[in-house]
C-alpha positions as CSV (number, residue, x, y, z in Angstrom):
1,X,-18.9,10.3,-13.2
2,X,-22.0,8.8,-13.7
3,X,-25.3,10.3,-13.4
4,X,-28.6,8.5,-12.4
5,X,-32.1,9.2,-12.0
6,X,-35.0,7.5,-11.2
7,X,-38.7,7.9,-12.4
8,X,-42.1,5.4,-12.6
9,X,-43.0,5.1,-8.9
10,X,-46.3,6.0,-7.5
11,X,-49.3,4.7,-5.4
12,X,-50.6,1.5,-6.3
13,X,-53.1,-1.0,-4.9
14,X,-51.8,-4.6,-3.5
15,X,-51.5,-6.8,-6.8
16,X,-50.7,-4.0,-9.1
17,X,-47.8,-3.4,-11.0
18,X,-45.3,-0.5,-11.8
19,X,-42.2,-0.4,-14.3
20,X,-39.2,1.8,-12.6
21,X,-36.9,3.2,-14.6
22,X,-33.6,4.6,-14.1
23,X,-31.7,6.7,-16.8
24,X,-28.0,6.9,-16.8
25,X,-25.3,8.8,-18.3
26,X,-22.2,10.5,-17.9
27,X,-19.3,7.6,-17.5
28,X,-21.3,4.9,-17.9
29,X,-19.2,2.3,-19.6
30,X,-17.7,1.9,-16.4
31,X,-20.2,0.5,-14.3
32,X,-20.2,-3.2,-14.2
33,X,-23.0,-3.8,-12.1
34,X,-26.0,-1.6,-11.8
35,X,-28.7,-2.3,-9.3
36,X,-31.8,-1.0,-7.2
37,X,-32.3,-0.6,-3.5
38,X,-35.1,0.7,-1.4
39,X,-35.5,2.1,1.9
40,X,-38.8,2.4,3.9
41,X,-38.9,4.7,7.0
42,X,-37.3,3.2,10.1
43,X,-35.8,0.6,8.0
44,X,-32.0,0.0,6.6
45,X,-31.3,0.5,2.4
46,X,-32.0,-3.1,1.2
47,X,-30.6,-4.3,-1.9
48,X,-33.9,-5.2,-4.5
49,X,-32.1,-6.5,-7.6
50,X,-28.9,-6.1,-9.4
51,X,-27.3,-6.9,-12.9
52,X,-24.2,-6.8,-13.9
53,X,-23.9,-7.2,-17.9
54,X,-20.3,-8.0,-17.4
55,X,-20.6,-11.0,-15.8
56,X,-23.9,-11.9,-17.4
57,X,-26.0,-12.2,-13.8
58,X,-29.0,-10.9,-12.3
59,X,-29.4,-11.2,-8.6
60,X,-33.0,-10.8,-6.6
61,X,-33.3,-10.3,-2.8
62,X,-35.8,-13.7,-1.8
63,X,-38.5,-11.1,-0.7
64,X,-39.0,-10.5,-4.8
65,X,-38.1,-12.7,-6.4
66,X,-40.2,-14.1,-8.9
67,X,-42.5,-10.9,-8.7
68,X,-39.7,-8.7,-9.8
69,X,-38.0,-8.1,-12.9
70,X,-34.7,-6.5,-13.6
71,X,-33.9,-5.5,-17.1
72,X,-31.3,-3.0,-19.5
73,X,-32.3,-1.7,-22.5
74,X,-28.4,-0.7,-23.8
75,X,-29.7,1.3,-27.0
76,X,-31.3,3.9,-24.5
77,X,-28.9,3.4,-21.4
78,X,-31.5,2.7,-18.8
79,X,-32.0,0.2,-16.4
80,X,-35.8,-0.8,-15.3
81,X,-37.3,-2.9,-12.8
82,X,-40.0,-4.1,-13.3
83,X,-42.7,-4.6,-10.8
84,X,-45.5,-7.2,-10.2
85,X,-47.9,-8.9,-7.9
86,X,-46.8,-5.6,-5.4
87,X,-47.5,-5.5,-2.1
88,X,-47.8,-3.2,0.9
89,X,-44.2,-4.3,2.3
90,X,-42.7,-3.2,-0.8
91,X,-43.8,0.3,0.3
92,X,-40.3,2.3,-0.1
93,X,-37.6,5.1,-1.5
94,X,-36.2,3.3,-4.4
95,X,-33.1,4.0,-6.0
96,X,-30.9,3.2,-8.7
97,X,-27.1,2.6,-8.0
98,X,-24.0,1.9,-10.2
99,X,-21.3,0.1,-9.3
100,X,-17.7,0.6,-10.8
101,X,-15.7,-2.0,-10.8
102,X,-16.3,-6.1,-9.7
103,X,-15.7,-6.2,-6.0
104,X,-19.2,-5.1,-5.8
105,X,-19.6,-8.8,-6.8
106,X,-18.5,-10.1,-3.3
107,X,-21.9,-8.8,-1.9
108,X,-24.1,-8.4,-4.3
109,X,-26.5,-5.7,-2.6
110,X,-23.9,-3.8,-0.1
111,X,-24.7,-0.6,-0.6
112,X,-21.0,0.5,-0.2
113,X,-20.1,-1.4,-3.2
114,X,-22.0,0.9,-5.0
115,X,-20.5,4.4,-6.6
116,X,-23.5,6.6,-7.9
117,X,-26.5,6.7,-7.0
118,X,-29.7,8.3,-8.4
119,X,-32.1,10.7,-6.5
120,X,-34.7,8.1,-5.7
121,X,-38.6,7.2,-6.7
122,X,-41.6,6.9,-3.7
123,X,-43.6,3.8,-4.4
124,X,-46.5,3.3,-2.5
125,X,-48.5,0.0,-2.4
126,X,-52.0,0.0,-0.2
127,X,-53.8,-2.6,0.7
């Protein structure tokens, strides 16, 4: 099994910037993608960004991308995303997710695809 959890969220103003990070372990040679979601109240789990190392791809949801930044750092087994140019509509839970195997390719940022997931990280943008 493979254990996640999310930290770096927080309240921000419109135009700031935070750096999420997501620290893995357990199993966790056998996730091929990993990826973050968020979910604001009322709202369904979007998919935010995804890698997958395996088939060397990142993947953005149009609503960040450009402003949004996902990244690995191997050595230390965590996955970040990194946040920019934030704005009030990226208000949200986020959490981190791993995915086991490659069907999780067919759609990118179905959370079903997805195996483990991490507790989740409030970040708050004002305006």
């Amino acid at each position: 099994q493979v254990q996640l959890v999310e930290s770096g969220g927080g309240s921000v103003q419109a135009g700031g910037s935070l750096r999420l990070s997501c620290a893995a372990s357990g199993y966790t040679y056998s996730s091929y993608c990993m990826g973050w979601f968020r979910q604001a109240p009322g709202k369904e789990r979007e998919g935010v960004a995804a890698i997958c190392a395996a088939a060397g791809s990142t993947y953005y949801a149009a609503d960040v991308k450009g402003r949004f930044t996902i990244s690995q750092d191997n050595s230390k087994n965590t996955l970040y995303l990194q946040m920019t140019s934030l704005k009030p509509e990226d208000t949200a839970m986020y959490y981190c997710a791993a995915a086991r195997n490659r069907n999780v390719l067919r759609d990118i940022f179905s959370p079903s695809g997805y195996n483990y997931w991490g507790q989740g990280t409030q970040v708050t943008v004002s305006s």
